[in-house]
C-alpha positions in Angstrom: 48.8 14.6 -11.1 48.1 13.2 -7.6 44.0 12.8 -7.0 41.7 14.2 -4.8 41.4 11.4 -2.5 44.9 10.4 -2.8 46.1 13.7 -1.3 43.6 13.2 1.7 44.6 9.9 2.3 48.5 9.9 1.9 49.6 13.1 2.7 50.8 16.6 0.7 52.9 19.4 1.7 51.3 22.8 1.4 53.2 26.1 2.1 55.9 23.6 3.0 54.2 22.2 5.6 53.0 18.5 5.9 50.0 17.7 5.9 49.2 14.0 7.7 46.4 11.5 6.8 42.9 11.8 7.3 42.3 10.4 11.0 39.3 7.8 11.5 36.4 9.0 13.2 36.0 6.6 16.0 33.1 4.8 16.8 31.1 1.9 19.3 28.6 0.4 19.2 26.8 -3.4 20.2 26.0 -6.1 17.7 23.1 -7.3 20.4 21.6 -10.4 19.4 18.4 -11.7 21.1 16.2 -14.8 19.9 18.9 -14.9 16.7 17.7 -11.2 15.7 20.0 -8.5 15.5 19.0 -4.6 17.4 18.5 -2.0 14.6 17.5 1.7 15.5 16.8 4.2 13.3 17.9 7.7 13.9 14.9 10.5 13.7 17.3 12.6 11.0 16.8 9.9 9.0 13.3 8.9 9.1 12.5 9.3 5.6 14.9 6.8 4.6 14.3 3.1 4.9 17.9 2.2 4.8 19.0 4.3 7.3 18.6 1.6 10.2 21.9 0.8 12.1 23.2 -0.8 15.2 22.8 1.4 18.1 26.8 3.5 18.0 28.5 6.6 18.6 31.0 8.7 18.3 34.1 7.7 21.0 33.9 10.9 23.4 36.8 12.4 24.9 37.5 10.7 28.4 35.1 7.5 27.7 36.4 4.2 26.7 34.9 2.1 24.0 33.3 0.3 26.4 31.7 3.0 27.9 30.7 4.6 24.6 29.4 1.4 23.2 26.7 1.0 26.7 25.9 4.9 26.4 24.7 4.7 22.8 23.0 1.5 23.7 21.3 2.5 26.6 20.5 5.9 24.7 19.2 4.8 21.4 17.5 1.4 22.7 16.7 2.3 26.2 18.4 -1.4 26.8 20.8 -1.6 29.9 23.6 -4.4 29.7 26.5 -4.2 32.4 30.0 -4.1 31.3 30.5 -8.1 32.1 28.1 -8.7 29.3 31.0 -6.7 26.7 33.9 -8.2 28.5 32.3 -11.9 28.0 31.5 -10.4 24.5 33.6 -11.1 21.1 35.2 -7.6 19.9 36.3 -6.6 16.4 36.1 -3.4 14.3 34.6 -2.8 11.1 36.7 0.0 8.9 34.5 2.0 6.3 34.3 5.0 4.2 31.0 6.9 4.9 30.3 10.7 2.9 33.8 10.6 2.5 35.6 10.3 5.8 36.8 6.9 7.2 35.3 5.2 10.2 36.1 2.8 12.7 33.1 0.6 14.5 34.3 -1.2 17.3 32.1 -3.9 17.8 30.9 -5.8 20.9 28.9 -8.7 20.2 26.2 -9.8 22.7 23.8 -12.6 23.1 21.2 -12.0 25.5 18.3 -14.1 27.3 14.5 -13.5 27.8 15.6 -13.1 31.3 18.4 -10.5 30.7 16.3 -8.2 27.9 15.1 -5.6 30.6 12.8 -3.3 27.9 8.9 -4.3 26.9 8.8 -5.7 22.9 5.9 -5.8 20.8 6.4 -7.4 18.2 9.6 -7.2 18.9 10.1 -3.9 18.4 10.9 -2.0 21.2 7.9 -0.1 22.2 7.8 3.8 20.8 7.1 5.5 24.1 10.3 3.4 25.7 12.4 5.5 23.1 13.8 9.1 23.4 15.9 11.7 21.8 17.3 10.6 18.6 15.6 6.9 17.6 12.3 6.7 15.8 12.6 3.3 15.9 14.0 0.4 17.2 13.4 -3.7 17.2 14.6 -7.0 16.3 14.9 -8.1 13.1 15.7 -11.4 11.7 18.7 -11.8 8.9 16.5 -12.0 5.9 14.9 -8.5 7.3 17.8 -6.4 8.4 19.2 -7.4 5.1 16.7 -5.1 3.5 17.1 -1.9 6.1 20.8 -2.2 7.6 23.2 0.5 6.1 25.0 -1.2 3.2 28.2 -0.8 5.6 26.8 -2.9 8.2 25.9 -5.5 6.5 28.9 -7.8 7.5 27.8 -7.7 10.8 24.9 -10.0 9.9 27.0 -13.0 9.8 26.6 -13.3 13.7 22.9 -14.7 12.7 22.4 -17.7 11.9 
């Protein structure tokens, strides 16, 4: 008897019709690194949960490149602007994982930045409350050691870009 997961993921006929794989939800974001500290927001609908912080992503929207996605989410969740030279220059790779069930695919653009580039007001560096809007409760800086401690267990691949 074929499982649950093995019907979503290879394929059944019902009523004689075939049914294909489970697509990938699609998803950018920016790995933005800053003083060797990695951007983590967290998302208001999860403000009770301490593990809930992430790299500012998004789903890929009809029409909008990953490129364009990835600098939405970031300007949206962070209130931090980069142009699109700074993802061109950038190093690109996508992180596959299941989440609640469905799969997911993080492109990934990973970007250093300067004093002279970071264009938002830090405290600490944490990105300052009244800056933020919309979905983020929070969002900062965190070293390795920290964002080890907060960064969805998914994510936590992307911390080898610290050193």
């Amino acid at each position: 008897m074929m499982r649950f997961n093995e019907y979503l993921t290879e394929g059944a006929k019902v009523d004689n019709i075939e049914k294909s794989p489970i697509e990938s939800h699609k998803l950018s974001g920016v790995v933005l690194i800053y003083n060797n500290k990695i951007l983590l927001v967290r998302p208001k609908k999860f403000k009770r949960k301490m593990r809930k912080w992430s790299i500012p992503k998004g789903h890929i929207e009809r029409k909008m490149s990953k490129m364009q996605t990835a600098l939405k989410e970031l300007q949206e969740e962070s209130r931090v602007k980069l142009k699109k030279r700074h993802l061109k220059q950038s190093e690109k790779f996508t992180l596959n994982y299941i989440k609640a069930g469905a799969n997911k695919d993080l492109t990934c653009y990973v970007v250093n930045i300067s004093k002279e580039e970071m264009n938002v007001r830090l405290f600490n560096d944490m990105i300052l409350g009244n800056f933020l809007k919309g979905e983020t409760v929070e969002a900062g800086f965190f070293s390795k050691e920290d964002a080890m401690t907060i960064i969805e267990k998914h994510q936590l691949e992307l911390l080898k870009f610290l050193e």
